[in-house]
C-alpha positions in Angstrom: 0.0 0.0 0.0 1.6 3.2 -1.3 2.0 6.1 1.5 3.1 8.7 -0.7 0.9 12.3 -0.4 -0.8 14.2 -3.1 1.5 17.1 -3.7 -0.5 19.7 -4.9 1.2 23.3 -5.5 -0.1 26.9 -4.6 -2.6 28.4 -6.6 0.2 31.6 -6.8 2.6 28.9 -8.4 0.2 27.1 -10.6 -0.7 30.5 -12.0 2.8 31.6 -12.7 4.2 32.3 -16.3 6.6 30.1 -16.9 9.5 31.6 -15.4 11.9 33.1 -19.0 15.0 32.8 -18.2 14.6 29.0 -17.5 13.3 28.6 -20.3 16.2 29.9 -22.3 18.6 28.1 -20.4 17.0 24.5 -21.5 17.1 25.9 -24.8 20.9 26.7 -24.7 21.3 22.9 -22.7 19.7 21.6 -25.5 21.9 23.0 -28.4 25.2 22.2 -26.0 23.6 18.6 -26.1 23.6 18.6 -30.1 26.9 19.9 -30.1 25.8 23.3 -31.5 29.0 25.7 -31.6 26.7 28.5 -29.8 26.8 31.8 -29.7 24.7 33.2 -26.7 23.5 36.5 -26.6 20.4 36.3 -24.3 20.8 36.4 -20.9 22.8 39.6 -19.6 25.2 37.7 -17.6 28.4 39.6 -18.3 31.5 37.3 -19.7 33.9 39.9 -18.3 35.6 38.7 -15.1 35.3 40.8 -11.7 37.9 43.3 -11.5 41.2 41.7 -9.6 41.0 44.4 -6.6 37.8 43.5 -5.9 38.4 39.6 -5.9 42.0 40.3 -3.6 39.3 42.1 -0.9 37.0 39.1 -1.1 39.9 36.6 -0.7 41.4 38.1 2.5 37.7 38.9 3.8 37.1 35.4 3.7 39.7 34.3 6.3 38.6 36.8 8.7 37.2 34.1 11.2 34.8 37.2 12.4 32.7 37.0 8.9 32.0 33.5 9.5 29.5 33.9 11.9 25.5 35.5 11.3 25.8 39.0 9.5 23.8 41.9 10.3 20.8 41.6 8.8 20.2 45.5 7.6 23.9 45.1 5.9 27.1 46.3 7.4 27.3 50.0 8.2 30.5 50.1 6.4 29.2 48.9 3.8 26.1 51.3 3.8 28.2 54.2 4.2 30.1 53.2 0.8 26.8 53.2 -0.9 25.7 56.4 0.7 29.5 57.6 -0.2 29.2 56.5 -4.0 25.8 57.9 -4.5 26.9 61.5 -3.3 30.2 61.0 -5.7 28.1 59.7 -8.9 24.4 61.7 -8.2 24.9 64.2 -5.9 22.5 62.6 -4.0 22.7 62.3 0.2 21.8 59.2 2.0 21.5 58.4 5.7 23.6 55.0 5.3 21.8 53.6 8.7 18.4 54.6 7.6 18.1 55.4 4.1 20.3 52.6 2.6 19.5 48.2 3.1 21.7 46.1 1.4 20.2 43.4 0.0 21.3 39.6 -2.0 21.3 41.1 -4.9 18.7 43.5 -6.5 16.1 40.6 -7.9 15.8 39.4 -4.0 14.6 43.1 -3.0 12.5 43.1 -5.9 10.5 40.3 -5.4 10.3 41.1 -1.5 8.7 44.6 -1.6 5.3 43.6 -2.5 5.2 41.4 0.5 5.7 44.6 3.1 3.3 47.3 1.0 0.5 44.9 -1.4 -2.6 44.0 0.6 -5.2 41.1 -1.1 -6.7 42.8 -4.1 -3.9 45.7 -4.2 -2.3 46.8 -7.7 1.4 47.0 -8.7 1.5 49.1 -11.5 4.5 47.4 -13.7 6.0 48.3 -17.3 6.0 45.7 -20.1 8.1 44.9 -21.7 9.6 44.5 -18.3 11.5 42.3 -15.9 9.4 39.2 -15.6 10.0 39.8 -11.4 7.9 42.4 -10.8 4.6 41.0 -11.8 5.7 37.8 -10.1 6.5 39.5 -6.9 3.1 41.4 -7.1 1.2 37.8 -7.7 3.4 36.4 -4.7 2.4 38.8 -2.8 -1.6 38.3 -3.2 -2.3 41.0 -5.9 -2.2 41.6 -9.3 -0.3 43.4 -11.8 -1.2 46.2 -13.7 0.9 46.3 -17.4 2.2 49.5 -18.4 2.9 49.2 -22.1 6.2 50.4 -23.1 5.8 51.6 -27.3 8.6 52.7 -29.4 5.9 55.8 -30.1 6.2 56.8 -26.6 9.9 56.6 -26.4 9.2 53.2 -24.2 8.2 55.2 -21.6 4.6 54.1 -20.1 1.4 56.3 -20.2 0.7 57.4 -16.7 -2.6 58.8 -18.4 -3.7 55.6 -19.8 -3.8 54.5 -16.1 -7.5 53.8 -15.9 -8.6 55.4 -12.3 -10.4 52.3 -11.0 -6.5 50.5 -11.5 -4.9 54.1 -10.0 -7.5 53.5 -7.1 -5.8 50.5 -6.0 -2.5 51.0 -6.7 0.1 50.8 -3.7 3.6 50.2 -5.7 4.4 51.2 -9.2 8.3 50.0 -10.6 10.1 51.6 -12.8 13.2 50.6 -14.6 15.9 53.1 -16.7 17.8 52.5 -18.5 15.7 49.9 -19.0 15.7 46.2 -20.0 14.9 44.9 -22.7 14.6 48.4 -24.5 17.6 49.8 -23.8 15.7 53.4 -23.2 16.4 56.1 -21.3 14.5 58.8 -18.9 14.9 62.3 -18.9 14.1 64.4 -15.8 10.7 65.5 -16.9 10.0 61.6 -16.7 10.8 61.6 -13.5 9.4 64.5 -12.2 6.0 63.4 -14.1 6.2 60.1 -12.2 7.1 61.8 -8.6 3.8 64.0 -9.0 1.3 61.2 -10.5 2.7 59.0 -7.4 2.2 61.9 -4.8 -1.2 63.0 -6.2 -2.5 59.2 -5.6 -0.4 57.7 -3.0 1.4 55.4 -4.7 5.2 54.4 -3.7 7.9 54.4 -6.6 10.6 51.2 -6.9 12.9 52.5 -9.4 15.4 49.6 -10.4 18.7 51.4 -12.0 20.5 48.2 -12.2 21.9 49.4 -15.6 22.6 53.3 -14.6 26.6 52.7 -14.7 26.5 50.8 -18.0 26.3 53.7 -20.8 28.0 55.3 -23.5 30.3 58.2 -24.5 29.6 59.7 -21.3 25.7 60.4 -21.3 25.4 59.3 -17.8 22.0 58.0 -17.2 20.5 59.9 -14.0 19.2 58.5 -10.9 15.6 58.9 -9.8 16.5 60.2 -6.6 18.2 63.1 -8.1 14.9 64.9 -8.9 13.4 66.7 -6.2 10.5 65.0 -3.8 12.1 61.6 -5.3 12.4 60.5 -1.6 9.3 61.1 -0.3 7.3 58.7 -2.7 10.0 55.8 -3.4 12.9 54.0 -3.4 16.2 52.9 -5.7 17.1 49.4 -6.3 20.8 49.2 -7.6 23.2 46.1 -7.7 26.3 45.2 -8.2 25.8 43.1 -10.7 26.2 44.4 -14.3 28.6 47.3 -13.4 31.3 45.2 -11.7 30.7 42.3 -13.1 29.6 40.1 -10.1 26.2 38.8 -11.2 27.3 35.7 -9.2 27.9 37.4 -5.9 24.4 38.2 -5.4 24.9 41.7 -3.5 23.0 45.0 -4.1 21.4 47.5 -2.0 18.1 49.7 -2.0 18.2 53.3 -0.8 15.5 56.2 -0.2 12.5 57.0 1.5 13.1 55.9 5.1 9.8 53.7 5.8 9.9 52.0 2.6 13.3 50.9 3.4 12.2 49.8 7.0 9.2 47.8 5.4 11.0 46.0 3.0 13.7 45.3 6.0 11.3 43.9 7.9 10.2 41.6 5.3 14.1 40.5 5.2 14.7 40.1 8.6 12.1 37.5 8.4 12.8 35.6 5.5 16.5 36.0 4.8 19.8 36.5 7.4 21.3 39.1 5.4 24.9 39.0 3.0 27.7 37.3 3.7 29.7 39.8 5.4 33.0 38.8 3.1 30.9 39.5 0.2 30.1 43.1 1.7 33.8 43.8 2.5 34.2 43.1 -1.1 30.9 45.3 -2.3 32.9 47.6 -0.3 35.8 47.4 -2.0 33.8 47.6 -5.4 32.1 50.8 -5.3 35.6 52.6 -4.5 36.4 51.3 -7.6 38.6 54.2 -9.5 36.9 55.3 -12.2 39.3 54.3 -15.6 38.3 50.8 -14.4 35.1 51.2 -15.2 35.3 53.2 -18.2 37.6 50.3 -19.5 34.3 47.9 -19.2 31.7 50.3 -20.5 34.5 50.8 -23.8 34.2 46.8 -24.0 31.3 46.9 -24.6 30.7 50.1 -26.8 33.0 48.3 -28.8 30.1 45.1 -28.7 28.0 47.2 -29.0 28.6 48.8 -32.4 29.8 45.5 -34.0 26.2 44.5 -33.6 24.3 47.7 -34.6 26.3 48.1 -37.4 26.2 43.9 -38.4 22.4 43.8 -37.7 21.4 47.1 -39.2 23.3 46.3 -42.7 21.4 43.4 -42.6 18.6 45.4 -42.8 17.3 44.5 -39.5 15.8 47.7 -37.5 17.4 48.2 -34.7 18.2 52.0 -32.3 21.7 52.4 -30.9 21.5 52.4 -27.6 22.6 55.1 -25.3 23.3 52.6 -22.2 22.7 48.9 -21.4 24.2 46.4 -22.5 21.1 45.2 -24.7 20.0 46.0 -28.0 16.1 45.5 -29.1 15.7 44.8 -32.3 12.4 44.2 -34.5 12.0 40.8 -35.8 11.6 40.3 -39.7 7.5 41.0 -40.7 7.7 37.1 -41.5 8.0 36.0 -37.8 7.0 36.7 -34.6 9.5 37.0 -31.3 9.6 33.4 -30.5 9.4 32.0 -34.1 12.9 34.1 -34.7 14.3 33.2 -31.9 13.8 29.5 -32.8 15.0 30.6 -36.4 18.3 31.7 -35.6 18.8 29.2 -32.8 17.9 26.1 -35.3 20.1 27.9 -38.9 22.7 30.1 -37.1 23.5 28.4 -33.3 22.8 32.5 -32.5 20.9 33.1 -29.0 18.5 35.6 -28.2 15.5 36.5 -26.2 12.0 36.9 -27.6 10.1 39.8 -26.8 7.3 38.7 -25.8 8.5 36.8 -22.5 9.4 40.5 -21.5 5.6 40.8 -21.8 2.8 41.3 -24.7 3.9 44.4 -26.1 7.4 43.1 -26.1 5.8 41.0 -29.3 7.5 41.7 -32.6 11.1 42.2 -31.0 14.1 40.0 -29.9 16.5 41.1 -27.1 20.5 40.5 -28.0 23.0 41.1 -25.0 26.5 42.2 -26.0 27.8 39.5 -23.4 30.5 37.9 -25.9 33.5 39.1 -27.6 33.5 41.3 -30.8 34.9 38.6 -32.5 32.1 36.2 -31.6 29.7 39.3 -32.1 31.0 39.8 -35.9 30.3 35.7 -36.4 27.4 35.8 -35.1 25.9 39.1 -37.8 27.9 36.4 -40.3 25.8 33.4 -39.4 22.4 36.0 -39.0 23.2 37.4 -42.7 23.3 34.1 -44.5 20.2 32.6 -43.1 17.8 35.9 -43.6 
């Protein structure tokens, strides 16, 4: 007589999307599995190793016997203070590092925790699409619904506040924001912003703005951060990570910083789910945002390099396709004979060329395919190669 129990999941899980990047990484095992020499330009995990100075900090931080033990759970102040440091250097922007500044494993974590401290049953998280397939998720997670904010090439990529219907505004406790923004690549201006800080003041609404991508842009048109426009910090908060800018996607460290209570609530949703960063990973977070400057501008020139290898491949091609100002993504428009997913399979099956469809961004992602500039020029160049004969 078999004693094994039903195992039935959560309605919240049964109704998720299947979950995009998974899905694109059985696609890549698969073509490893045929022996498919690969290129793979989907997934923005840079290729670029950490910088050396930040590896030597995390090396002798680990043999400190004194980061073995439980870390803190708001982050170390030390390492708070370096954020709140590196935002007055790069935005002008003061933080109170033991208030205004949470560290957090990694930006997606914060993310997908928010919801849990500010969305009641029934509340609305107003969330752009195409967009990070997180923030709906967290929303659903969370016990309410998403709200899609379609981002159109005619509007820049920028959502609509007015074609917010007011029942939807009604509800609405959280609204995220992401520039420059993946998978468009687009940028904000400050009359974004400051359009965005009155619509979420007028109704009450707080603000997650992920700049995960703000340190990733080219000849020097330096993205801004939301917080730089006045009354930012009294509707919402920054989510930034290490991630992409010092290539430590692996790592898992980033921090959120801003309006105090926000920062408390989602704090109090970590302190009971999570027991904070390892502190030698901290010490070497610390380590990375003192990072001097030509470092940095050595990466973003990698990949300005990528970048215009595969503008200038795909757009003689005849593919349509913007140049980017920052990210390290470029959105491109699918050929009128395919959808997203259908060219994606296309080039995947003829080429052994990787990308993202559009449309797991989101609906009004449809029509496009997302390339990251996360492999050499070389491999770049032989990838436009493969794409040219097979179109």
């Amino acid at each position: 007589m078999s004693r094994r129990i039903s195992v039935e999941l959560a309605k919240r899980v049964k109704d998720l999307p299947p979950y995009l990047f998974a899905a694109i990484d059985r696609m890549k095992r698969d073509a490893i599995a045929k022996d498919v020499d690969l290129i793979d330009l989907s997934i923005g995990d840079p290729d670029i190793p950490t910088p050396e100075h930040i590896v030597q900090r995390m090396k002798k931080a680990v043999e400190n016997p004194a980061h073995h033990r439980y870390p803190s759970y708001e982050g170390m102040l030390s390492f708070r203070q370096a954020v709140a440091d590196w935002y007055k250097r790069r935005f002008h922007v003061s933080l109170d590092p033991k208030t205004e500044v949470l560290s957090l494993i990694g930006s997606k974590e914060g993310i997908g925790h928010i919801p849990l401290a500010f969305i009641n049953p029934g509340d609305v998280a107003l969330v752009p699409s195409p967009g990070y397939p997180v923030y709906p998720v967290a929303a659903l997670f969370a016990g309410g619904r998403a709200h899609l904010m379609p981002l159109l090439r005619k509007n820049n990529f920028l959502p609509d506040l007015k074609a917010i219907p007011a029942g939807v505004i009604k509800k609405a406790r959280l609204m995220f924001i992401n520039y420059p923004n993946n998978p468009t690549s687009a940028v904000a201006g400050r009359g974004f912003y400051e359009d965005i800080i009155n619509f979420a003041a007028k109704n009450n609404i707080i603000v997650c703005h992920d700049a995960a991508y703000s340190e990733i842009y080219y000849n020097n048109q330096k993205p801004l951060s939301f917080l730089q426009i006045p009354g930012a910090k009294d509707v919402g908060i920054e989510f930034h990570s290490l991630s992409k800018t010092y290539n430590m996607t692996g790592w898992r460290i980033g921090f959120a910083v801003g309006n105090e209570k926000v920062i408390a609530g989602l704090g109090k949703v970590k302190t009971n789910l999570d027991s904070g960063i390892f502190q030698a990973v901290q010490e070497a977070g610390l380590e990375a945002l003192n990072t001097e400057e030509p470092v940095l501008e050595k990466i973003r020139n990698r990949y300005q390099e990528r970048r215009d290898a595969l503008y200038h491949g795909l757009k003689k091609i005849g593919l349509e396709v913007e140049k980017p100002k920052a990210t390290f993504y470029l959105w491109v428009r699918a050929p009128k004979n395919f959808d997203s997913s259908g060219f994606v399979a296309h080039l995947l099956e003829k080429t052994g060329v990787l990308a993202t469809p559009g449309s797991g961004f989101g609906a009004p992602g449809e029509g496009y395919v997302r390339f990251a500039l996360t492999v050499p020029v070389k491999r770049i160049k032989e990838a436009v190669e493969r794409i040219k004969r097979r179109i």
